[in-house]
C-alpha positions as CSV (number, residue, x, y, z in Angstrom):
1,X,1.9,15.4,10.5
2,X,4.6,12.4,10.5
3,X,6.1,12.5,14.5
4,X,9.4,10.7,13.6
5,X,11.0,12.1,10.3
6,X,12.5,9.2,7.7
7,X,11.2,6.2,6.2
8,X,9.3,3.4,8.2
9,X,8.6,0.5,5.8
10,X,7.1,-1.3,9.2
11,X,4.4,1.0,9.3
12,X,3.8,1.1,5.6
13,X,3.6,-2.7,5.7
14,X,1.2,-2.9,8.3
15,X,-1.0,-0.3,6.9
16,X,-0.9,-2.3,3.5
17,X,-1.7,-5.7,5.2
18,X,-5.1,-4.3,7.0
19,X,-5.9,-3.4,3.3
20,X,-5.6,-6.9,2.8
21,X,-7.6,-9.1,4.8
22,X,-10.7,-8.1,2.3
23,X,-11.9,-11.7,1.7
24,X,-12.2,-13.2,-1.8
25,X,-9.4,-11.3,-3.1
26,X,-7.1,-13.4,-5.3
27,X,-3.8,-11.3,-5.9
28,X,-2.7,-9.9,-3.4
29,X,0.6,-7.3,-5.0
30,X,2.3,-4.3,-2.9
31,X,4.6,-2.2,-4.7
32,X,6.9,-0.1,-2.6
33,X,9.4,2.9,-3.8
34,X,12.1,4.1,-1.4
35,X,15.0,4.6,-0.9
36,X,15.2,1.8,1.4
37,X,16.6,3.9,4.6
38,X,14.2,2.2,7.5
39,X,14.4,4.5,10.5
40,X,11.9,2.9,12.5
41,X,10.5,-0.5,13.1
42,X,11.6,-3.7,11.9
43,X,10.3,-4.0,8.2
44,X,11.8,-7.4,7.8
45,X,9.5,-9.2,10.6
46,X,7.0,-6.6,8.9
47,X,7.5,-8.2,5.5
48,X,7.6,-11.9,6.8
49,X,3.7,-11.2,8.4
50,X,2.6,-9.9,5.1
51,X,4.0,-13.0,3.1
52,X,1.9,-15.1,5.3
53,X,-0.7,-13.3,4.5
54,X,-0.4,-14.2,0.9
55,X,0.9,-10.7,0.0
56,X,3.5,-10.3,-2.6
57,X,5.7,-7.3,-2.5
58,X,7.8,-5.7,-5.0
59,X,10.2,-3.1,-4.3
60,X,11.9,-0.5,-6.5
61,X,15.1,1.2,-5.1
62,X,15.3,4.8,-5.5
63,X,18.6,6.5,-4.6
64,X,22.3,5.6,-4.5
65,X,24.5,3.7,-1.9
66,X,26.7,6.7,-1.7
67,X,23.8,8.7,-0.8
68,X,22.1,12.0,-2.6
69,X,20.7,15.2,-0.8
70,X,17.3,15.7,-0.6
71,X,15.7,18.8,-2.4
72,X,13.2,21.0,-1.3
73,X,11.1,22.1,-4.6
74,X,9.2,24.6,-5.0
75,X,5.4,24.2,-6.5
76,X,6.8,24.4,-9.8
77,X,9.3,21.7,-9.1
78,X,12.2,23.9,-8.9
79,X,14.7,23.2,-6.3
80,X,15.0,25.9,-3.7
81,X,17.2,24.0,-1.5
82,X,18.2,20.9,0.0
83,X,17.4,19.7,3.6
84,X,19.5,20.0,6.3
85,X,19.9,18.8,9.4
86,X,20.1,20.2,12.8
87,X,23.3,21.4,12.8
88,X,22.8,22.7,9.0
89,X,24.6,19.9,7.5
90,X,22.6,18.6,4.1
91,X,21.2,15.3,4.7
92,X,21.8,12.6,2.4
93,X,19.2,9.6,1.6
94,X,21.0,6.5,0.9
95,X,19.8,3.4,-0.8
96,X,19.8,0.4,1.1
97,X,19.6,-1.8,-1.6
98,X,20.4,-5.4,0.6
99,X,17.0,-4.8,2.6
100,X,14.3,-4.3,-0.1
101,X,15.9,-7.0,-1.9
102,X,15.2,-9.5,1.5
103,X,12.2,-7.7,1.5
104,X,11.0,-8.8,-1.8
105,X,12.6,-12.1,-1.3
106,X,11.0,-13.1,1.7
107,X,7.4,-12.1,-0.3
108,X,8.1,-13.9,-3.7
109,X,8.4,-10.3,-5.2
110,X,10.7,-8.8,-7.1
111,X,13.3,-6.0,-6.3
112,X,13.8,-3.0,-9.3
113,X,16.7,-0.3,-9.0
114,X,15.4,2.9,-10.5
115,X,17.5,4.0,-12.8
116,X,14.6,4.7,-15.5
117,X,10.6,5.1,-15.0
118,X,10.0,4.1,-18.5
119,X,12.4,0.8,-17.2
120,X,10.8,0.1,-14.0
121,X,7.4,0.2,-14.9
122,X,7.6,-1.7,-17.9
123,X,9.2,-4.2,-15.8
124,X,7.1,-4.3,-13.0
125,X,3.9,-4.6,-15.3
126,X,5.3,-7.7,-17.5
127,X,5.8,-9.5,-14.1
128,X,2.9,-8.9,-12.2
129,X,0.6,-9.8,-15.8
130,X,2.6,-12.9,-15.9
131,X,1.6,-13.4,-12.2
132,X,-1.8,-13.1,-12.8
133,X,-2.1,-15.8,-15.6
134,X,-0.2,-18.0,-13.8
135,X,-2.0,-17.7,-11.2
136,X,-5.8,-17.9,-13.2
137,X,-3.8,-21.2,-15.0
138,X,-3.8,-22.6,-11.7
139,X,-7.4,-22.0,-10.9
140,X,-8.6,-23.4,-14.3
141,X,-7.0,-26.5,-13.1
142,X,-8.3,-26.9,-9.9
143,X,-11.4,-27.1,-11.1
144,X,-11.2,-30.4,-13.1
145,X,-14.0,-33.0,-12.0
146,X,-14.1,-36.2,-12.8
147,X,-16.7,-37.6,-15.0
148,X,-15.9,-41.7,-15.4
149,X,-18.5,-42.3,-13.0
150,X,-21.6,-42.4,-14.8
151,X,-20.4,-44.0,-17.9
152,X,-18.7,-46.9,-15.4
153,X,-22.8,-47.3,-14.5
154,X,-23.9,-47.1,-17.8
155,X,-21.0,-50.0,-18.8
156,X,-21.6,-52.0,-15.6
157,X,-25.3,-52.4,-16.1
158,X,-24.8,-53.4,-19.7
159,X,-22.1,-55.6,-18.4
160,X,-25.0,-57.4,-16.1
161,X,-27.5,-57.6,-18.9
162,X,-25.7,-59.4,-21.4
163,X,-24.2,-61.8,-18.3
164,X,-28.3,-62.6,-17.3
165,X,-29.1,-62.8,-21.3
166,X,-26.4,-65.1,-21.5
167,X,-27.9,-67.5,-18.7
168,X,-31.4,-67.3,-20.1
């Protein structure tokens, strides 16, 4: 089903960001998990069209810089084998930690290196709950009216009448 084998956070991106046109919708949050290796596309152009769109993305790093084979399980999730290339050489995922942390930069999100689910997700729901009180804070405010008007009348016509009982 996929034509080009790897990652391609450009194409993720894009996908998320037609989810995200729906009108009326406030937050707007993307959370991504990879390893970070983009082998297509350019995600960071990706990323910068999805933070105009309001969308904030957080990525969690999953992997190492020096890289870790990729294991073929079985349905049990017992590993039968690891992948190989071409030339049978075992291919190794690598984390490329520098671009989901510009990613998340360049969206106001945050970037997580997995190194424990309980960690990560812990994490990632304290901010995004902070987010979303910050953010209905902000809409509370903007909806202060002012109010001064109609006692000013009330004032300024009392005002008037004791000024013309005064010249009677």
């Amino acid at each position: 089903d996929i034509p080009v084998p790897g990652t391609n956070i450009e194409s993720a991106l894009a996908k998320a960001r037609e989810s995200f046109k729906i009108k009326n919708q406030d937050s707007k949050i993307l959370i991504i998990f990879t390893d970070g290796e983009s082998l297509a596309g350019q995600p960071l152009e990706a990323a910068k069209q999805a933070a105009d769109l309001g969308v904030r993305i957080y990525t969690v790093g999953i992997g190492t810089g020096e890289g870790d084979p990729i294991p073929l399980k079985d349905r049990q999730g017992n590993i039968l084998k690891y992948k190989k290339d071409k030339n049978s050489k075992i291919i190794l995922s690598k984390l490329n930690e520098g671009l989901l942390k510009q990613i998340a930069l360049t969206t106001k999100g945050t970037f997580y290196l997995a190194n424990s689910k309980q960690i990560i997700f812990e994490k990632l729901y304290k901010d995004i709950s902070e987010l979303e009180k910050k953010e209905l804070a902000e809409k509370i405010y903007k909806k202060h009216k002012d109010r001064y008007q109609l006692f000013l009348l009330v004032a300024f016509l009392l005002l008037c009448t004791a000024w013309g009982m005064e010249k009677v």
